[in-house]
Every structure is written in structure tokens, then in C-alpha cells.
N, C-alpha and C positions, 0 to 999 in steps of 0.2 A: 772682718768683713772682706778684706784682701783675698785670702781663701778661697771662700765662699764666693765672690766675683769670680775665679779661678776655677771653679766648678770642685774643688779639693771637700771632701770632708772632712768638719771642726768637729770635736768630739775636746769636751769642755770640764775639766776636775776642779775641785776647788778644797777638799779639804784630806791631809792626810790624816792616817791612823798613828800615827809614831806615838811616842811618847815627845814632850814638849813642841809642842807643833803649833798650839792655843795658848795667847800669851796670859791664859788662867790657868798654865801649864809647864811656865817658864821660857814657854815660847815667845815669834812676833808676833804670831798672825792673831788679830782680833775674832772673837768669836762669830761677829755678824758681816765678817769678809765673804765667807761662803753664799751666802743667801745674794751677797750684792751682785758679785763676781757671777751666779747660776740666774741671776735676773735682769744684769748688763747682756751676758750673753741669749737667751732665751729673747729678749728685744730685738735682736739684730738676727733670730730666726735659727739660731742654733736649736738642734731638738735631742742631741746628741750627749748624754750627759755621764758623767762615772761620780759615783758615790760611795761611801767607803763598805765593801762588801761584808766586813767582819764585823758590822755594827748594826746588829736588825733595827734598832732603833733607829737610827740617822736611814737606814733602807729607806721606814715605811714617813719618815718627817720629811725627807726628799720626796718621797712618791707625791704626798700631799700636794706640799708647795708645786709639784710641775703639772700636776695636774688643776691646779686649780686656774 
């Protein structure tokens, strides 16, 4: 929100493409960190989002979820 007071644009990621990145991947990050993390920010008026490109599927389950 600092930022954004700042007149600065947030532009907001939340899940990589890697391998082990999903700790149902051997990774840390929990699977439903994204959704929180793109819905904490989304609250606070972020409209700005990156999603992982190489993945049509997470494209179009992102599209949903921000649009709704």
C-alpha cells in the first residue's frame, strides 16, 4: 500500500513455473499461497497481476478468479 500511496505501480506475482517451487513438488510454497497472496493484493486495489505464461491452464484459472 506504501507504493501505491507513492503513486508507484504494484504489479503482483505470486507463483513460479520452476520445478520444486509447490511444496507438492518438493518445494516450500503451499499450493493455495497464490490465490491468497493475488487476493490480499487485489483488496488493497492492485489490478496489476503476472501469471505464469507457459501454463494455459493457470492463464485461463487466473483469468477466472480476477475476474470474478
Amino acid at each position: 500500500m506504501a507504493a501505491q500511496k507513492e503513486g508507484l505501480g504494484v504489479i503482483v506475482g505470486a507463483e513460479m513455473t520452476h520445478q520444486e517451487f509447490f511444496s507438492t513438488e518438493k518445494g516450500y510454497i503451499d499450493e493455495s499461497a497464490p490465490k491468497k497472496i493475488f487476493e490480499l493484493a487485489a483488496s488493497t486495489g492492485v489490478t496489476n497481476f503476472v501469471v505464469p505464461a507457459n501454463k494455459p491452464e493457470k492463464i485461463l484459472k487466473y483469468r477466472k478468479f480476477f475476474e470474478e
